[in-house]
PyMOL Python script that loads the backbone (N, CA, C, O; Angstrom):
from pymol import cmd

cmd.read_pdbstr("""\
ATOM      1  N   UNK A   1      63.398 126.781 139.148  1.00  0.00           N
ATOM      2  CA  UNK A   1      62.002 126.444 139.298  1.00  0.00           C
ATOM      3  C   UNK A   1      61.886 124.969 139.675  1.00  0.00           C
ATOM      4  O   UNK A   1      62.317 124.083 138.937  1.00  0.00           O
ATOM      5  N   UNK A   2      61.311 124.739 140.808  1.00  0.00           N
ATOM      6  CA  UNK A   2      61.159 123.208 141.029  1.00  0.00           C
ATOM      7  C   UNK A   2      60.014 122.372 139.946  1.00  0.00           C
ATOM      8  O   UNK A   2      58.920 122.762 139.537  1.00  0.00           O
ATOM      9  N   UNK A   3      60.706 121.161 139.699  1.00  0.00           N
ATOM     10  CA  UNK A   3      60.362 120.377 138.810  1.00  0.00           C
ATOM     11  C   UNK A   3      59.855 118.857 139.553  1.00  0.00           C
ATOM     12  O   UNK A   3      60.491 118.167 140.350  1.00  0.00           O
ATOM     13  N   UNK A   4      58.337 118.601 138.916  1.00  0.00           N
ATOM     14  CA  UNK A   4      58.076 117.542 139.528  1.00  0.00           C
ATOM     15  C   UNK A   4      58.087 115.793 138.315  1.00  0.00           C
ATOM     16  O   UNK A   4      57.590 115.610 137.203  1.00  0.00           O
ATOM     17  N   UNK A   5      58.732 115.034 139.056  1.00  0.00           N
ATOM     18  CA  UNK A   5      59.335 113.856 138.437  1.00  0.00           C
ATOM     19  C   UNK A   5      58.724 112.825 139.402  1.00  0.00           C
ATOM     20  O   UNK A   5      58.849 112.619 140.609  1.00  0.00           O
ATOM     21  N   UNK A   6      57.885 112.151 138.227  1.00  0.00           N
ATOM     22  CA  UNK A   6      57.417 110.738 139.372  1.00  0.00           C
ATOM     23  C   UNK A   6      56.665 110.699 140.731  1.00  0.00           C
ATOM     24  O   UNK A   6      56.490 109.749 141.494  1.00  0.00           O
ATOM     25  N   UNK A   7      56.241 112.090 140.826  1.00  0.00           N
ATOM     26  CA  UNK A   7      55.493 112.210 142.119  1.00  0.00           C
ATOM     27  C   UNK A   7      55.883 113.051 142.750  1.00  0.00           C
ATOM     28  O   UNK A   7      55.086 113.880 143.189  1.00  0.00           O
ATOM     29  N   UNK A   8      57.233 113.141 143.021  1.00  0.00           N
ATOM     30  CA  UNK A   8      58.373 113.861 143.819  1.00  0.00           C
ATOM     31  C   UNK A   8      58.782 115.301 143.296  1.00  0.00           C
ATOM     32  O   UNK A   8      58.843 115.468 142.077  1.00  0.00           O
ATOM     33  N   UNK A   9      59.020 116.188 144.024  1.00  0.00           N
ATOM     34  CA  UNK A   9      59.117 117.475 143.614  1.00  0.00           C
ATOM     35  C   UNK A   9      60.632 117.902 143.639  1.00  0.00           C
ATOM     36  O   UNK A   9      61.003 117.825 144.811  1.00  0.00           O
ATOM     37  N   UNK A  10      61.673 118.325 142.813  1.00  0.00           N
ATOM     38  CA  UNK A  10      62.873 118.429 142.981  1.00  0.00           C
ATOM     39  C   UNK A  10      63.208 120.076 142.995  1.00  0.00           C
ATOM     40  O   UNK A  10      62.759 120.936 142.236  1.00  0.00           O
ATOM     41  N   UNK A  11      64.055 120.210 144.004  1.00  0.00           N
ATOM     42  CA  UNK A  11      64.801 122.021 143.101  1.00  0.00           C
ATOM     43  C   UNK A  11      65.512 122.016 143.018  1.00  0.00           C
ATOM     44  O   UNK A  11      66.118 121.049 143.480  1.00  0.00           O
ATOM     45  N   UNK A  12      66.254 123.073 142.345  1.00  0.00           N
ATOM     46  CA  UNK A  12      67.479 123.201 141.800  1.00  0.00           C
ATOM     47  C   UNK A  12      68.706 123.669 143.254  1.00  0.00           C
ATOM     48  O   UNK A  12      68.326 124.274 144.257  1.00  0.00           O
ATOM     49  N   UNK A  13      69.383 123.457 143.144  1.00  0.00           N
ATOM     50  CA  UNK A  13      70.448 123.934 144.097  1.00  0.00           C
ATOM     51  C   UNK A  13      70.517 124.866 144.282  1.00  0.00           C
ATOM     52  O   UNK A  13      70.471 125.125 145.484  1.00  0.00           O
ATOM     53  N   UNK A  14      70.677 126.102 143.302  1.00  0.00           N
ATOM     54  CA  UNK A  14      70.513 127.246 143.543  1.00  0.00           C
ATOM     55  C   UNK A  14      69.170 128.026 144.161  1.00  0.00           C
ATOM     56  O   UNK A  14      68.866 129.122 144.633  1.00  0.00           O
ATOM     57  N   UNK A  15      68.875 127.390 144.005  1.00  0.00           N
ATOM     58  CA  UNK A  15      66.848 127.942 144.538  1.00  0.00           C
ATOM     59  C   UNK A  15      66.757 127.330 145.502  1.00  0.00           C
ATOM     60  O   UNK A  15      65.547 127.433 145.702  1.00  0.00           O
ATOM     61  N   UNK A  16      67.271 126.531 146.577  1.00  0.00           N
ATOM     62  CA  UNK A  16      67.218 126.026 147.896  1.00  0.00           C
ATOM     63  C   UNK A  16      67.509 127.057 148.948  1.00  0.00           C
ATOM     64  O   UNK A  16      68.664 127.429 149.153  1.00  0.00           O
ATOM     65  N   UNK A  17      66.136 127.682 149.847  1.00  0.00           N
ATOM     66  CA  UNK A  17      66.279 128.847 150.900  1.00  0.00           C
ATOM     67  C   UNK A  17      67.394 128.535 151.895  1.00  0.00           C
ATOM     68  O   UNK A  17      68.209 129.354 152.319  1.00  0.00           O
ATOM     69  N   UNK A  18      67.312 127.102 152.245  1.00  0.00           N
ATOM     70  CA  UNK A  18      68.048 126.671 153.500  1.00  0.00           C
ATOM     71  C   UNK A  18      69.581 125.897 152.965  1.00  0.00           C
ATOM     72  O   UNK A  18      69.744 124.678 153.018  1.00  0.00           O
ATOM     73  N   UNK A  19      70.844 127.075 152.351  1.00  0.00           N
ATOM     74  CA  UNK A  19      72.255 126.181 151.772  1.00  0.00           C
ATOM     75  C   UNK A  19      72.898 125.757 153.350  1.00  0.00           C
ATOM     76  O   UNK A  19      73.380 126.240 154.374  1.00  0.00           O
ATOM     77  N   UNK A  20      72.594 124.771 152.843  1.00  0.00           N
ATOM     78  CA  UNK A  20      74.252 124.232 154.268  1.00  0.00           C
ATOM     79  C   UNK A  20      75.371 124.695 153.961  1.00  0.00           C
ATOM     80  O   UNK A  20      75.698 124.585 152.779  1.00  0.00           O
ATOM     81  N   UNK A  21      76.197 125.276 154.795  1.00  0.00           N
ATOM     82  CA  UNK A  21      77.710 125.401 154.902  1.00  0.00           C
ATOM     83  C   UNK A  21      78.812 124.516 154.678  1.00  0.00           C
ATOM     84  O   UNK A  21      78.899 123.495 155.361  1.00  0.00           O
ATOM     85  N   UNK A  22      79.543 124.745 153.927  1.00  0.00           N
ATOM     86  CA  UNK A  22      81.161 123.879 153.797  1.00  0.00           C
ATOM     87  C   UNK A  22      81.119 123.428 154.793  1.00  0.00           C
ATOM     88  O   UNK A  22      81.644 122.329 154.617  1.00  0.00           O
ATOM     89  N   UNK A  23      80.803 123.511 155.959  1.00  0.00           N
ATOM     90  CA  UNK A  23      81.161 122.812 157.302  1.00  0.00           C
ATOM     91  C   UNK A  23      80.321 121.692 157.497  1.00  0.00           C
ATOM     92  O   UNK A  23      80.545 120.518 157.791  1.00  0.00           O
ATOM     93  N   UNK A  24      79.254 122.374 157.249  1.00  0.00           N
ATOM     94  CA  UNK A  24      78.006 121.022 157.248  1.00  0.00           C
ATOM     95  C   UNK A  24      77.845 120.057 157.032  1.00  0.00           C
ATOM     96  O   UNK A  24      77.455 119.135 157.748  1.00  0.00           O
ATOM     97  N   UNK A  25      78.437 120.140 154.781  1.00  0.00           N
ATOM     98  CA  UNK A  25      78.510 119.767 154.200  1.00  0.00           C
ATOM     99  C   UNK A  25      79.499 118.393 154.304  1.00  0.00           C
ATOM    100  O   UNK A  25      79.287 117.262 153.867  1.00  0.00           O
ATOM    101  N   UNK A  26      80.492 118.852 154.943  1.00  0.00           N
ATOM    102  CA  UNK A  26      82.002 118.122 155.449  1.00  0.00           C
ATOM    103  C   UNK A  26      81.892 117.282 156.347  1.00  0.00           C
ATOM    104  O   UNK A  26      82.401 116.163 156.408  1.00  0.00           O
ATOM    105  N   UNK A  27      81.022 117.958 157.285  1.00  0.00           N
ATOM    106  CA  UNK A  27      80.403 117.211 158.944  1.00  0.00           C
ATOM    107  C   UNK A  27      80.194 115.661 158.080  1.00  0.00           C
ATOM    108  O   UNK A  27      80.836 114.611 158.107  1.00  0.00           O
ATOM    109  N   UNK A  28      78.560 116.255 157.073  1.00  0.00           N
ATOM    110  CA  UNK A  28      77.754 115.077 156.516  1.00  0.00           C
ATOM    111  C   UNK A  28      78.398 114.293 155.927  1.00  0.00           C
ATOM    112  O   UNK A  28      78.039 113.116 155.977  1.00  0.00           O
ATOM    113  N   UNK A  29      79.534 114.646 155.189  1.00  0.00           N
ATOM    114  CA  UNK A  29      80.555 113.475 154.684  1.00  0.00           C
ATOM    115  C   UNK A  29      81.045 113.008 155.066  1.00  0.00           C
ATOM    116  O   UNK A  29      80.978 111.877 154.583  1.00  0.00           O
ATOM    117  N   UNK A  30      81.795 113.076 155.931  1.00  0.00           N
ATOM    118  CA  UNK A  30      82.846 112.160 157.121  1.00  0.00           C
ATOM    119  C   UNK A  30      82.288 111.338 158.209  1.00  0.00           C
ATOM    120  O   UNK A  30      82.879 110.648 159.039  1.00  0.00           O
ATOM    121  N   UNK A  31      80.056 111.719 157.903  1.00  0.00           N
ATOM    122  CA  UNK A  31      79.805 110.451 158.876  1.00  0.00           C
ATOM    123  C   UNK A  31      79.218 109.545 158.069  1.00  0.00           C
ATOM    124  O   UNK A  31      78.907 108.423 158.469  1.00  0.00           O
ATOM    125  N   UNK A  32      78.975 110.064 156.574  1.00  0.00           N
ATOM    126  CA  UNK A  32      78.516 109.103 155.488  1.00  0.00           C
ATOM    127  C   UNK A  32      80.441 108.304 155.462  1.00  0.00           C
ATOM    128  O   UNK A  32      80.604 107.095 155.628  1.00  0.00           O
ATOM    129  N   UNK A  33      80.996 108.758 155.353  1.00  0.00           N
ATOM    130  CA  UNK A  33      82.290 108.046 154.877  1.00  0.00           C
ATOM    131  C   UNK A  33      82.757 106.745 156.041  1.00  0.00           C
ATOM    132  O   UNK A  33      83.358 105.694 155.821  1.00  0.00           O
ATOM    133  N   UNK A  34      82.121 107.402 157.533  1.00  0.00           N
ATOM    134  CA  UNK A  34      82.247 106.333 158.354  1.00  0.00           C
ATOM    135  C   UNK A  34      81.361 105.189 158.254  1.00  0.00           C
ATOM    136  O   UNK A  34      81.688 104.006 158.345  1.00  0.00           O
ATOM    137  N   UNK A  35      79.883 105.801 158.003  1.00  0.00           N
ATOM    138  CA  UNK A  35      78.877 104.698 157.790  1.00  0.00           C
ATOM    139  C   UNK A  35      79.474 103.997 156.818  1.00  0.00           C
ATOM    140  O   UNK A  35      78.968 102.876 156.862  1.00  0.00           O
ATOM    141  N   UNK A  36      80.396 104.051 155.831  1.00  0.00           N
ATOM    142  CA  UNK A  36      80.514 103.128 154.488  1.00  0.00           C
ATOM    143  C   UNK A  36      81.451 102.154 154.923  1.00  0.00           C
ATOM    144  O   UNK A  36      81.381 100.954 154.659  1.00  0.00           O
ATOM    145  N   UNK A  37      82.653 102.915 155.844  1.00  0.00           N
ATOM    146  CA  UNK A  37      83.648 102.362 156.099  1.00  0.00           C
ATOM    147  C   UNK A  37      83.055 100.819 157.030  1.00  0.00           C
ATOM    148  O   UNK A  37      83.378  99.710 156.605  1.00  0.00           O
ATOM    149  N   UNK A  38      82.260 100.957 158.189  1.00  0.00           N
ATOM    150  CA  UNK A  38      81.722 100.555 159.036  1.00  0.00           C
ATOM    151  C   UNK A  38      81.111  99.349 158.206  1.00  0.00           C
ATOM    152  O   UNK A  38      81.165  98.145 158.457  1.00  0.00           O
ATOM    153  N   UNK A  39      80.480 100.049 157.088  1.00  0.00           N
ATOM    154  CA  UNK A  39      79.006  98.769 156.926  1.00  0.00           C
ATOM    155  C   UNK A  39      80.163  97.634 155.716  1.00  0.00           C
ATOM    156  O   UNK A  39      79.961  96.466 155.386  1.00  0.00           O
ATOM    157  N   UNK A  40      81.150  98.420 155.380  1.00  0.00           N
ATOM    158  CA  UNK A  40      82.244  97.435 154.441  1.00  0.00           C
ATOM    159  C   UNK A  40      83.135  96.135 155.041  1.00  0.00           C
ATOM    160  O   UNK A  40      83.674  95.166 154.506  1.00  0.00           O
ATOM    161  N   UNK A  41      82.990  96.693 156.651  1.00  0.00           N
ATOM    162  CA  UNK A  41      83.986  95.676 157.713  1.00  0.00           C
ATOM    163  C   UNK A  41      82.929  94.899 158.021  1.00  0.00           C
ATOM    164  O   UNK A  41      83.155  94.338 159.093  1.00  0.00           O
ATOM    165  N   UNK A  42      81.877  94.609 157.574  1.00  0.00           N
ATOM    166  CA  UNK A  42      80.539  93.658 158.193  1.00  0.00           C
ATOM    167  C   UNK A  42      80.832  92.439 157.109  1.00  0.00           C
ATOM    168  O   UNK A  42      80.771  92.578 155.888  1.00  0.00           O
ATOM    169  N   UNK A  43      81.143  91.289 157.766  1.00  0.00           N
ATOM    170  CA  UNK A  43      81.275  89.867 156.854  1.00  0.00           C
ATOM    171  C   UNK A  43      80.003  89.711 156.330  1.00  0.00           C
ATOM    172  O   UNK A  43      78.978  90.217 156.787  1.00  0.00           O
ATOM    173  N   UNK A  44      80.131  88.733 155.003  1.00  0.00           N
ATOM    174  CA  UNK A  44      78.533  88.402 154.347  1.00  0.00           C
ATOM    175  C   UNK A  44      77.848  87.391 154.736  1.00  0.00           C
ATOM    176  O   UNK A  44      76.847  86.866 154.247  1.00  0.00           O
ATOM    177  N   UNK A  45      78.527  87.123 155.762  1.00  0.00           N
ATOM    178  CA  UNK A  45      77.073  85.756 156.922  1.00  0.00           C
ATOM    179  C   UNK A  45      76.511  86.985 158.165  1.00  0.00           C
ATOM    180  O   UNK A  45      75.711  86.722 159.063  1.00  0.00           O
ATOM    181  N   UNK A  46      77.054  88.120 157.968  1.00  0.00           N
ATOM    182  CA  UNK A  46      76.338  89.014 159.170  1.00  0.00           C
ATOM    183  C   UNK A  46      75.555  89.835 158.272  1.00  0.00           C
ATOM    184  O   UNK A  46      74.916  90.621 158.971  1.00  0.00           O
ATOM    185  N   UNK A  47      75.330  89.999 157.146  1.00  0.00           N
ATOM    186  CA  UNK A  47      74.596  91.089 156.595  1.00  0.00           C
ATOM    187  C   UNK A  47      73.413  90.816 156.558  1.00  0.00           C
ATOM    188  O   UNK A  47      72.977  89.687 156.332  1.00  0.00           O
ATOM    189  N   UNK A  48      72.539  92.115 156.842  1.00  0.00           N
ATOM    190  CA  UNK A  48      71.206  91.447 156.579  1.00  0.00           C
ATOM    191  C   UNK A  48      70.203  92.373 155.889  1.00  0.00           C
ATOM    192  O   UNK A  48      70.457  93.547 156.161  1.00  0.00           O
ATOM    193  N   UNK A  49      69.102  92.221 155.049  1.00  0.00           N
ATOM    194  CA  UNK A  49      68.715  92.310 154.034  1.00  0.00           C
ATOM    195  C   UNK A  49      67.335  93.511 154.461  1.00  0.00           C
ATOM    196  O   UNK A  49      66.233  92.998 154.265  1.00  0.00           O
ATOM    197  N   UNK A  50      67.291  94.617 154.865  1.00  0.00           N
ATOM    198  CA  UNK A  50      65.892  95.366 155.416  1.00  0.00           C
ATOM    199  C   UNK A  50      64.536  94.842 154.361  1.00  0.00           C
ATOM    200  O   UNK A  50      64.601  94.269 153.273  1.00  0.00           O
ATOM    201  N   UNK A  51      63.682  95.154 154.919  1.00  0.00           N
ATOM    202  CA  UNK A  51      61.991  95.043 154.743  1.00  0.00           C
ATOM    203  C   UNK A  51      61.743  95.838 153.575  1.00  0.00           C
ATOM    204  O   UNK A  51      61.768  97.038 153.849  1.00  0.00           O
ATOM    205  N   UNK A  52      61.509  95.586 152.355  1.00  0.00           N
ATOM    206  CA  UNK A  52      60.711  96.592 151.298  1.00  0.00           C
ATOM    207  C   UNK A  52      60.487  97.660 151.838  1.00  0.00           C
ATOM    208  O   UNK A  52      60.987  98.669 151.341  1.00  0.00           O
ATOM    209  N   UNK A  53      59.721  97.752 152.943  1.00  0.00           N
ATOM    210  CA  UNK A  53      59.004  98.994 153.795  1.00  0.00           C
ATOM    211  C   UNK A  53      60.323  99.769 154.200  1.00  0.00           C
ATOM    212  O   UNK A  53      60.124 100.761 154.901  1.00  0.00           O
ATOM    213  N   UNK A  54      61.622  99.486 153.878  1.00  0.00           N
ATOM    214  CA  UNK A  54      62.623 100.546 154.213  1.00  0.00           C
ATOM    215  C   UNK A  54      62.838 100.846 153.012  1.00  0.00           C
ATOM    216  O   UNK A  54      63.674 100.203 152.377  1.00  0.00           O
ATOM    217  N   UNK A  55      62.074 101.976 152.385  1.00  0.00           N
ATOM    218  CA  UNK A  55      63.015 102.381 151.268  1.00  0.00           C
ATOM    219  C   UNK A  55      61.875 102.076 149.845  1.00  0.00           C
ATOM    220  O   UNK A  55      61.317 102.952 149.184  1.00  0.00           O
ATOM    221  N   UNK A  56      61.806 101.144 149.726  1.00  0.00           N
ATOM    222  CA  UNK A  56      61.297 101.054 148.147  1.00  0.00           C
ATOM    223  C   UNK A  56      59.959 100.795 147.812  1.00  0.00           C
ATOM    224  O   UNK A  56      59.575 100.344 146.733  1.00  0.00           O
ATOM    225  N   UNK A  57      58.996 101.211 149.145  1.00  0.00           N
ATOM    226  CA  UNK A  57      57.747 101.447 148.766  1.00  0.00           C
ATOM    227  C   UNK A  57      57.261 102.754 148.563  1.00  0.00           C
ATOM    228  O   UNK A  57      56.096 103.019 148.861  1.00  0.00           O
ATOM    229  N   UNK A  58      58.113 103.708 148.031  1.00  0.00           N
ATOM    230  CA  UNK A  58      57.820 105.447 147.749  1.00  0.00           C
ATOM    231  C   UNK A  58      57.416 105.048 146.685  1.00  0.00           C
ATOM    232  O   UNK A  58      56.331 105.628 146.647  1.00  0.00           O
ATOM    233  N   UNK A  59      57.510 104.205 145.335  1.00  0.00           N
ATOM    234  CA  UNK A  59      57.073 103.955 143.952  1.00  0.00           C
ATOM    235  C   UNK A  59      55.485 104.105 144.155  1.00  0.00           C
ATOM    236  O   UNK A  59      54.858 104.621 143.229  1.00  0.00           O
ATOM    237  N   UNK A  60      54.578 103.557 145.664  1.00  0.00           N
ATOM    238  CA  UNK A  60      53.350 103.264 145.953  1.00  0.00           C
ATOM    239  C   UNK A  60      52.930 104.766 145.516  1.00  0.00           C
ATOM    240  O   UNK A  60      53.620 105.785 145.536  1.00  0.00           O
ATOM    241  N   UNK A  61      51.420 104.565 145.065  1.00  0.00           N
ATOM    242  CA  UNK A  61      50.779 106.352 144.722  1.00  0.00           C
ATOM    243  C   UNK A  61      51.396 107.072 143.661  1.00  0.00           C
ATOM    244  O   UNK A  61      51.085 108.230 143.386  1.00  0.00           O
ATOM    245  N   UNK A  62      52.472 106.258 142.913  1.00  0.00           N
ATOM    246  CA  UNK A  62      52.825 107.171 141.411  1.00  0.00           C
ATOM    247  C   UNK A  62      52.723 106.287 141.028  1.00  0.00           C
ATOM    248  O   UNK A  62      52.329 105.201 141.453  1.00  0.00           O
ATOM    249  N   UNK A  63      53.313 106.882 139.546  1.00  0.00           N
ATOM    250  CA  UNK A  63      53.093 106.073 137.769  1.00  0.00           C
ATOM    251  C   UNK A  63      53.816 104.939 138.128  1.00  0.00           C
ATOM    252  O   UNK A  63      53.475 103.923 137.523  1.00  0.00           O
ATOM    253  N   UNK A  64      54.899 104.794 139.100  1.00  0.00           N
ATOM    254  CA  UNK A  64      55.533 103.861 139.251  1.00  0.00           C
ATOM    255  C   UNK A  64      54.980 102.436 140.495  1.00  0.00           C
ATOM    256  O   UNK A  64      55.707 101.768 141.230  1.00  0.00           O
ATOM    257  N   UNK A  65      53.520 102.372 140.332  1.00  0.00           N
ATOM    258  CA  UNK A  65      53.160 101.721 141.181  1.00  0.00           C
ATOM    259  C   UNK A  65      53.126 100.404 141.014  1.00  0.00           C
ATOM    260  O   UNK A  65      53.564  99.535 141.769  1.00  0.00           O
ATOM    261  N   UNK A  66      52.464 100.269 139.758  1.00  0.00           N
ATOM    262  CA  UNK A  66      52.373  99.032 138.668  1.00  0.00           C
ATOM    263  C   UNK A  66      53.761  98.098 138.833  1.00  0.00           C
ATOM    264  O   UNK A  66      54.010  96.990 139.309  1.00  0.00           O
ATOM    265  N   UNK A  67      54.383  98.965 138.297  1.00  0.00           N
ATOM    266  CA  UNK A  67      55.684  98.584 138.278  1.00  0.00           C
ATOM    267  C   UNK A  67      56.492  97.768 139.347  1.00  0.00           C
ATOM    268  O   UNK A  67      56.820  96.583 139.390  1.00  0.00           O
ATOM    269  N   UNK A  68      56.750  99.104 140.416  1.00  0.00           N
ATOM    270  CA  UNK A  68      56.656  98.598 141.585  1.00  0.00           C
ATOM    271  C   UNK A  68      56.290  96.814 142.229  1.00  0.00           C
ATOM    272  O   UNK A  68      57.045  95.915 142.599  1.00  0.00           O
ATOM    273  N   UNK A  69      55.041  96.894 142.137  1.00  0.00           N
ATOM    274  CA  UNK A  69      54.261  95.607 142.814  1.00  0.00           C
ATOM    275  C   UNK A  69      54.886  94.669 142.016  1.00  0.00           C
ATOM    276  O   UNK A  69      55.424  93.700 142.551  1.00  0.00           O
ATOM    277  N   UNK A  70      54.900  94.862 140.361  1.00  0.00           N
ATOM    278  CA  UNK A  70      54.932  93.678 139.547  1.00  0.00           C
ATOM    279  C   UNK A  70      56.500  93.246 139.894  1.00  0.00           C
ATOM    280  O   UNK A  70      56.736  92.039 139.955  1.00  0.00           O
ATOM    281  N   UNK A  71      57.349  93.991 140.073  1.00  0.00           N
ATOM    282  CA  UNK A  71      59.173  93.534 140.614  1.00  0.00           C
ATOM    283  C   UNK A  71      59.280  92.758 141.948  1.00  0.00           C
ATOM    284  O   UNK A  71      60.095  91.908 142.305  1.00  0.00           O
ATOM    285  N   UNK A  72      58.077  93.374 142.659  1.00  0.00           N
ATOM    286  CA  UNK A  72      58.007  92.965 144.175  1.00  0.00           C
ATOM    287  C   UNK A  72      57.456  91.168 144.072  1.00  0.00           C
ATOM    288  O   UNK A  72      57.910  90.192 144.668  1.00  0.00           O
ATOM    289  N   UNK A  73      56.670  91.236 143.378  1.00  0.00           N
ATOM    290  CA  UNK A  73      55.771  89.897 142.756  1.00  0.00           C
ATOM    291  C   UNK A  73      57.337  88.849 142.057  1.00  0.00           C
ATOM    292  O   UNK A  73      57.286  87.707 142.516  1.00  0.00           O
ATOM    293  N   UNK A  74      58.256  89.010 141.358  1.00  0.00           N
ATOM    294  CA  UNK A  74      59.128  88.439 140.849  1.00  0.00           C
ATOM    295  C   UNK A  74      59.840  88.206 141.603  1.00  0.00           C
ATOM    296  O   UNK A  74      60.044  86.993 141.661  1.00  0.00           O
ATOM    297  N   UNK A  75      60.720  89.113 142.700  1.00  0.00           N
ATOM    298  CA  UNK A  75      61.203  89.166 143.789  1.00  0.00           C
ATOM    299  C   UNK A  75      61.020  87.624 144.392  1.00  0.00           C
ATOM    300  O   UNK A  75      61.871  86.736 144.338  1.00  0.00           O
ATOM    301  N   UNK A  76      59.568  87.528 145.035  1.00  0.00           N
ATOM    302  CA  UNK A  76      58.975  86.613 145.910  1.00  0.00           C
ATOM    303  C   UNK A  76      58.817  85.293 145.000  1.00  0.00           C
ATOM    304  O   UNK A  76      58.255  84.329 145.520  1.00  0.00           O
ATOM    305  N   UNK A  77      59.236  85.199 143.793  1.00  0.00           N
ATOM    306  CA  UNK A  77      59.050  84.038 143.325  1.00  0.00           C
ATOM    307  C   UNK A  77      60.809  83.626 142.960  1.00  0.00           C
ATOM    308  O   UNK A  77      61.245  82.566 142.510  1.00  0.00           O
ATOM    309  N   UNK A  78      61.541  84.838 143.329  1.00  0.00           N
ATOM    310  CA  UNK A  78      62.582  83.975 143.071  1.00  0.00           C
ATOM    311  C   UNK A  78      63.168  83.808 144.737  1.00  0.00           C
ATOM    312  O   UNK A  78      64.310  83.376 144.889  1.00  0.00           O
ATOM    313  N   UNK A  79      62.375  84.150 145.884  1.00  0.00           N
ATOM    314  CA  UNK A  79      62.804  84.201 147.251  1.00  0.00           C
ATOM    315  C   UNK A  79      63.999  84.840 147.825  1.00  0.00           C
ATOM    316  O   UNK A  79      64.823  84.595 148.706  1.00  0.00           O
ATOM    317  N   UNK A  80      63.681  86.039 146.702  1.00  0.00           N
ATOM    318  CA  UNK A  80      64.703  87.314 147.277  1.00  0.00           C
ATOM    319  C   UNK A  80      63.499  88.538 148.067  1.00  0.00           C
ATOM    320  O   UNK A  80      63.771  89.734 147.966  1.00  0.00           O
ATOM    321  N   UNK A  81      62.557  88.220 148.617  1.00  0.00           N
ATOM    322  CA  UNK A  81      61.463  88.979 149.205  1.00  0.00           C
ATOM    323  C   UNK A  81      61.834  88.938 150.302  1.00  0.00           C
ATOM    324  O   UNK A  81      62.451  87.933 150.655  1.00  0.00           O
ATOM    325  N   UNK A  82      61.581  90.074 151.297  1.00  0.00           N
ATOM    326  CA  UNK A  82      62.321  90.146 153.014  1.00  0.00           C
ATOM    327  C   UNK A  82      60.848  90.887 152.901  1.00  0.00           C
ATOM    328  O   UNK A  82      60.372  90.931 154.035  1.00  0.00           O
ATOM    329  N   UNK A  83      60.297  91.258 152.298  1.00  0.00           N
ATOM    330  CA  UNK A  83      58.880  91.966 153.468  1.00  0.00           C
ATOM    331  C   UNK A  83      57.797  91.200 153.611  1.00  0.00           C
ATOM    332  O   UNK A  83      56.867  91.573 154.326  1.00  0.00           O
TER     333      UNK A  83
END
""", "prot")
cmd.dss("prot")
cmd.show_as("cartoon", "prot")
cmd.util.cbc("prot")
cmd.orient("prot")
């Protein structure tokens, strides 16, 4: 039975209509394993830091909104803010 957490609706593995295949599954790992490999050979004067807006404004519109803003607010006062 899907279960909703924080806004977000989760299901169980077994209750997923659409299972990917061992093959799929394998495909998706070996280009996650390259992306890791790839982003590990990047020196730390080339790395660079994405926009809040990639990623960690889903907290916006749940219980976790408050929250959210108030980390984002600390963030910018210690000038670790990129958005």
């Amino acid at each position: 039975m899907p279960e909703e957490f924080r806004g977000k609706i989760f299901t169980p593995p077994e209750e997923v209509e659409n299972k990917l295949s061992a093959e799929e599954i394998a495909a998706a790992n070996a280009r996650f394993d390259e992306f890791e490999r790839r982003r590990a050979a990047v020196p730390p004067e080339k790395q660079i830091h994405l926009r809040d807006r990639f990623g960690s404004e889903d907290a916006l519109g749940t219980d976790r909104e408050e929250e959210y803003l108030r980390e984002v607010e600390q963030r910018k006062q210690r000038g670790q803010y990129w958005g």
